[in-house]
N, C-alpha and C positions, 0 to 999 in steps of 0.2 A: 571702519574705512574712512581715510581721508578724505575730506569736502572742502576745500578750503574760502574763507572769505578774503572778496576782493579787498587788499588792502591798500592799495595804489589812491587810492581818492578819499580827498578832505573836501567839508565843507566849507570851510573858512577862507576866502581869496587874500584876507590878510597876511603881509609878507612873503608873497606869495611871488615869484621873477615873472616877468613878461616873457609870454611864448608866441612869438610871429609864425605862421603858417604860410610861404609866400609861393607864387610860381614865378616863372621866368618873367612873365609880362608885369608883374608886380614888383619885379625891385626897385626900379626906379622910383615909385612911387613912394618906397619904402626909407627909403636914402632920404627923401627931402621932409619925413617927421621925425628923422632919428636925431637924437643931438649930436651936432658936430664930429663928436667924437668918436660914436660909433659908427657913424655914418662915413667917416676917414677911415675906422677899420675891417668893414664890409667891403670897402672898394678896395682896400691893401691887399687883404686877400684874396681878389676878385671871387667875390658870391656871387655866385646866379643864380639860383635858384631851381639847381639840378635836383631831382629825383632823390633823397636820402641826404643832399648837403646837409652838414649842420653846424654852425658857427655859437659858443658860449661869446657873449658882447660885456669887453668890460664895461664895469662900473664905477662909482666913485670909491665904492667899501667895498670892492669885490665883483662878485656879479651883479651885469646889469641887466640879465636876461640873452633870452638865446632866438636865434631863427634857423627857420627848418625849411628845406627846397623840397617842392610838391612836385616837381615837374610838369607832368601832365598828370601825373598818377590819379583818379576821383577816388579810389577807395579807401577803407577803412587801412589797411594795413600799410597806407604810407607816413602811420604814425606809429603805427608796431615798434621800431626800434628805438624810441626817446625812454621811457622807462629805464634803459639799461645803460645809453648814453646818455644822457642830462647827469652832471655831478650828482652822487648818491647823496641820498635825506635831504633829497632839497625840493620846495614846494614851488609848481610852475600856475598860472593863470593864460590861457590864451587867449591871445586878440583874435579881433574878427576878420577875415580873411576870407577867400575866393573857395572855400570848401564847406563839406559838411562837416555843423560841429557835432550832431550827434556820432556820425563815423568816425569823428578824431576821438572822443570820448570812449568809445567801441577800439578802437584801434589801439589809442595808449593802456586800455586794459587788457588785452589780447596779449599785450606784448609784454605787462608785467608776468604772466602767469609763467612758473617753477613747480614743478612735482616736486615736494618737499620733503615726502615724507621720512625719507633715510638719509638722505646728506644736506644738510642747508642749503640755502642761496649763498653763492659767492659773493654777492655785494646786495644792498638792501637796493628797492628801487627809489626811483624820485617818483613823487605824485603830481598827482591833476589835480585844480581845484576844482571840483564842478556843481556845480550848483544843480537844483531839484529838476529842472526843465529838461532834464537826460535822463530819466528818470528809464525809459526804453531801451535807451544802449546801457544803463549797467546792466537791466535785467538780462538782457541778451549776453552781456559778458559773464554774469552770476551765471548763466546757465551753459556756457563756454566750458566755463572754470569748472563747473560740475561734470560734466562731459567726458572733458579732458581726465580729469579726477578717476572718473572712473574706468576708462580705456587705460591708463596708467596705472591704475592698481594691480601688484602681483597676483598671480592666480591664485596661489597658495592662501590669500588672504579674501581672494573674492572669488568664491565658487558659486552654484550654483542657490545655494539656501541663501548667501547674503547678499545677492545679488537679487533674490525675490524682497527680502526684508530691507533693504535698501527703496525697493520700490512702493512698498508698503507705507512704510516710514515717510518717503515724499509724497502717496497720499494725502494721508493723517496731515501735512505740514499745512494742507488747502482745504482739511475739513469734506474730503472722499472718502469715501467708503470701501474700505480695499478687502483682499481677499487671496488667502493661497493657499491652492490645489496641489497635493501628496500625493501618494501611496494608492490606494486602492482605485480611488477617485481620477487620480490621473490617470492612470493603467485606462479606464472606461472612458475619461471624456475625451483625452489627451493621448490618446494610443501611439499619435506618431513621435512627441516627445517625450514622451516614458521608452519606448522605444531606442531613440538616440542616449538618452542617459542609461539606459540599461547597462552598458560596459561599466559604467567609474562606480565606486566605492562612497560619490559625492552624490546623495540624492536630488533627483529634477525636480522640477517644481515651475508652476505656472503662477503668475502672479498678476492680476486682475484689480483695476480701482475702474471706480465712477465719481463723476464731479458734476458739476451744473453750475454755469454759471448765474450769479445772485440776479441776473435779469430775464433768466432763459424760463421761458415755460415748459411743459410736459411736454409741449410739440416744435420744442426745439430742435433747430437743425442739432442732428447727430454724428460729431464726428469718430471716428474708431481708429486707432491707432496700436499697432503689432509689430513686435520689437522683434529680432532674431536674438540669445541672450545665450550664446555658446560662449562660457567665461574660460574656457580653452581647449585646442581641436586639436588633437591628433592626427586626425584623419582617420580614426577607427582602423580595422582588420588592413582597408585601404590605405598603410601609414605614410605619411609626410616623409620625405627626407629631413633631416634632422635641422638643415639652415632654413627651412621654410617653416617650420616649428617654432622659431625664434621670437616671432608677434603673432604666436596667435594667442594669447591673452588679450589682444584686441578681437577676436572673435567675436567677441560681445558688443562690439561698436554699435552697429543697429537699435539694439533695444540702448544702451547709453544716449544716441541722440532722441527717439525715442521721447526718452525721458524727458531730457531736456527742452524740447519740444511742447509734452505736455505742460511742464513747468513755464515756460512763457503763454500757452494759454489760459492756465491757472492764476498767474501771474497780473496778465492782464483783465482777467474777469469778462471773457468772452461771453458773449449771450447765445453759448452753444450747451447741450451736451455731451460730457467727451467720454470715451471708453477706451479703456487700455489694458493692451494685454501683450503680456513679457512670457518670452518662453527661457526658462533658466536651465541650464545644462551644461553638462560636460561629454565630450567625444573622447571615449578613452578605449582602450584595449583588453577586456577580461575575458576569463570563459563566459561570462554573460552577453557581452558585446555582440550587439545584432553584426551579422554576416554576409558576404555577399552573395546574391541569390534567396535572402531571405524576402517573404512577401510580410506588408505589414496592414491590416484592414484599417482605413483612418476614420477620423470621426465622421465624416461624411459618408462613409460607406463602400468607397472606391478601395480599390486594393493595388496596393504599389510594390512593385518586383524592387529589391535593392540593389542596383547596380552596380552603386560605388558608396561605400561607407562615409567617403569623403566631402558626399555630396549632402550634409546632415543638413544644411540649413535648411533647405526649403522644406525638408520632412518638420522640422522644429515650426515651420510658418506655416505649413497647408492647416494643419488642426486650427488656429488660430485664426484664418482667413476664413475658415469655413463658417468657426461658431460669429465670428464677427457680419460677415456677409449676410447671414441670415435674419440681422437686424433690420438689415435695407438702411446702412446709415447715410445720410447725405453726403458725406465723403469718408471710404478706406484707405489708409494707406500704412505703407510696411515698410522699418528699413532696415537693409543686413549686407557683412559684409561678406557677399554670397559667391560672388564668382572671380578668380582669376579671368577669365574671358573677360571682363569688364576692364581692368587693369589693363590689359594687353592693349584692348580697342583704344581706351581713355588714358591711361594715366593712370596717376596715384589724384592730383587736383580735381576730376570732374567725376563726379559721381555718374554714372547712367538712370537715367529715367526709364520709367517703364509707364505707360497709361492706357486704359482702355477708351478714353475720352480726348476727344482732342483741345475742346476749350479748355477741360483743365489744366491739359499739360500747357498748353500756348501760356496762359496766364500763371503759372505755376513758370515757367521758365523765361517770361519777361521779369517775374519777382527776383528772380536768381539773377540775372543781369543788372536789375534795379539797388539790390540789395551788397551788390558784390559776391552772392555765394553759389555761383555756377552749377549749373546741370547741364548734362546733353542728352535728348532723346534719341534711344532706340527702340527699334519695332518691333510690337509681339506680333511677329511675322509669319501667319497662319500657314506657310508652305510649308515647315520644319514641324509642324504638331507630330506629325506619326514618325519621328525622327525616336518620338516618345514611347512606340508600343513594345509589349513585351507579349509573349507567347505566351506567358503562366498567369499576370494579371491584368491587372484594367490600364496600368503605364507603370514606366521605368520611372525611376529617380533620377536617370540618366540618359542622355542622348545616342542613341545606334552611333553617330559619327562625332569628330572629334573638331569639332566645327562649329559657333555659332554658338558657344556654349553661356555666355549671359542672355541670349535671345530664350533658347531653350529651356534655361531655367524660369523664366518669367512665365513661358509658355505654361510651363508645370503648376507652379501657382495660380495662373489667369483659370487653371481647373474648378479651383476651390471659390472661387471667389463668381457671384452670380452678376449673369452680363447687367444687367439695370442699374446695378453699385457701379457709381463714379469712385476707380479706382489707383491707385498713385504706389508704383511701388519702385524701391530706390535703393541701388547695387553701390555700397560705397565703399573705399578703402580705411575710412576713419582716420588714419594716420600722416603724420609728416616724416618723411624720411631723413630729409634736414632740417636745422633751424632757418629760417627767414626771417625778416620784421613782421613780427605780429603771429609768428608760427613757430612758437617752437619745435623741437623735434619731440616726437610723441601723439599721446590721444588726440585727436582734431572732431571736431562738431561739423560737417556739411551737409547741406540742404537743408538744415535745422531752421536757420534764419528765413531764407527759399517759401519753405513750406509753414510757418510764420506769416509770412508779410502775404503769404495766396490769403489765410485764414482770416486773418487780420482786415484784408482788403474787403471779402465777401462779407465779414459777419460785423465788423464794426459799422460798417456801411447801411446794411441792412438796418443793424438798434438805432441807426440814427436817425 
């Protein structure tokens, strides 16, 4: 499978053009250090320093360097578009200016990123020069790139096996100890997604690492982490129309960000312990194919009527939430891209929140405004629970009404998961429908950074 490394960024500021970052209240200022000449060509073409302006300034031998209008914009992505626009193979250095440079750093590498794997880049990009003190925003763009990487991987080429072996593999990269659960084994621990891969021909598989970080003791805060890792949905016996079938290779977004996730606290050597667990499968249609109206007993012991075949994920997350939950970790949390009802509510941009705690969510959704990577909370709204029962078992996979239906899925989950576990669970679309600055169209990483900069906050805080 493709991973690709960021290539956009040199170390060497040698040769490298001048890149102003200015906003509207900043041109003036900007006029009166430019030489003569570029300062008579800024006002020629009156620059203001609007929102995506961007002016190349000549120079004596050609380029003399460029500026770029912030407008009001603070985030990272109002530097997403220079990689594509700045003349290609050409090296930039940016001045200091009224923004973050780590976000501009995070932002121009956001914005070089191309899924490459079957047709080139049409133009190579121009780079950043950035020197070691960003060392934060590439990782978080390394782990962008990976993300994206793998939400854009064809199904055909990432199913269910290399999607666990993929996950393994990024253990081993940080010296964890990983592990994946098959065949018989799964049938017994994993019954609910042995269950959902029962249809395909492409074996399930659960895929499991532990890490610690190099300052964490035995009685380190424990964090747990459970991907939803369906690398393509049918929709089972209950099938899709065939245009809604179109990205579900993104199915697997969840466990993708996930990943990524643990990778930046791997990365940064969290004095946590972390636990991860990826549910890997396929939604497909056989005479094997669980059915609707079939009951499945999960690991926990409750028995779930099938309602809608369609509705696999959260059967893919209850087994996961259960054996997770029984840790008692300091914080669970799970991400998947589970419901159209979220999409309807939200968008395609805001992922839904889900929490059974409120300080976490409160600080968990300042981070996501801090950071630029949006969440909106909604309620696991205890009046819709019995929206859940079924006559034959202990709950449906589906809701009696056709209503509420990202509520009701959390509802379903918040089952498995024990009340004293501070827990974070996150309904998200993964994708960009267009390109943007800083967004191309494709795999997207959200809440990733969010749920980051919570972890980051509480436990670096803490070692120090």
């Amino acid at each position: 499978m493709l991973e690709q490394a960021i290539d956009c960024i040199v170390n060497q500021t040698g040769g490298a053009h001048p890149l102003w970052a200015i906003r509207p209240t900043g041109v003036a200022a900007l006029l009166e250090t430019l030489p003569p000449a570029q300062a008579a060509f800024l006002r020629g073409v009156g620059f203001k320093g609007a929102s995506g302006e961007l002016q190349i300034l000549p120079g004596t031998e050609g380029i003399g360097g460029a500026v770029l209008g912030l407008g009001e914009d603070q985030g990272p992505h109002a530097f997403g578009a220079l990689p594509l626009r700045l003349p290609e193979d050409t090296n930039w250095r940016l001045q200091s200016g009224d923004y973050d440079p780590d976000g501009a750093v995070l932002g121009f590498c956001l914005g070089a990123y191309r899924y490459t794997a079957f047709t080139p880049a049409t133009r190579s990009a121009s780079r950043l020069a950035s020197p070691e003190a960003h060392r934060q925003a590439l990782a978080e763009a390394a782990a962008t790139w990976m993300v994206r990487d793998l939400i854009n991987t064809p199904p055909n080429l990432l199913g269910p096996v290399e999607l666990a072996a993929f996950t393994a593999d990024l253990a081993q990269r940080y010296g964890a100890a990983a592990e994946i659960v098959e065949g018989e084994r799964l049938e017994t621990e994993y019954p609910t997604v042995a269950a959902v891969g029962r249809g395909s021909v492409r074996p399930a598989r659960v895929a499991t690492f532990r890490w610690q970080g190099s300052s964490a003791h035995a009685g380190a805060p424990l964090v747990s982490l459970c991907g939803k890792g369906v690398c393509f949905d049918t929709g089972g016996y209950d099938l899709k129309p065939s245009a809604a079938m179109l990205r579900m290779k993104k199915d697997m977004g969840g466990a993708a960000n996930i990943l990524g996730l643990a990778r930046l606290i791997m990365e940064a050597d969290l004095p946590v312990r972390l636990a991860v667990r990826v549910g890997c499968v396929e939604n497909s249609v056989s005479g094997s194919a669980m059915r609707p109206s079939d009951v499945i007993r999960t690991r926990s012991g409750f028995s779930v009527e099938v309602g809608n075949t369609d509705a696999e994920g959260r059967l893919v997350l209850c087994d996961l939430l259960a054996e997770a939950s029984a840790e008692a970790p300091s914080l669970l949390v799970d991400c998947a891209t589970l419901t159209g009802a979220a999409r309807v509510a939200l968008g395609p941009d805001l992922p839904a929140l889900f929490c059974n705690d409120d300080d976490t969510a409160s600080d968990l959704l300042r981070c996501g405004a801090t950071l630029h990577d949006p969440l909106w909370r909604l309620p696991l709204w205890g009046g819709y629970d019995d929206w859940l029962k079924s006559s034959v078992a202990d709950m449906n996979n589906v809701s009696s009404r056709p209503l509420a239906g990202a509520i009701t899925a959390g509802l379903f989950l918040q089952r498995f998961v024990r009340p004293a576990v501070p827990w974070i669970h996150i309904d998200l679309y993964a994708w960009n429908d267009q390109a943007r600055p800083g967004r191309p169209e494709g795999g997207e990483a959200q809440g990733m950074r969010a749920l980051f900069g919570l972890l980051n906050e509480r436990h670096v805080k803490t070692a120090d």
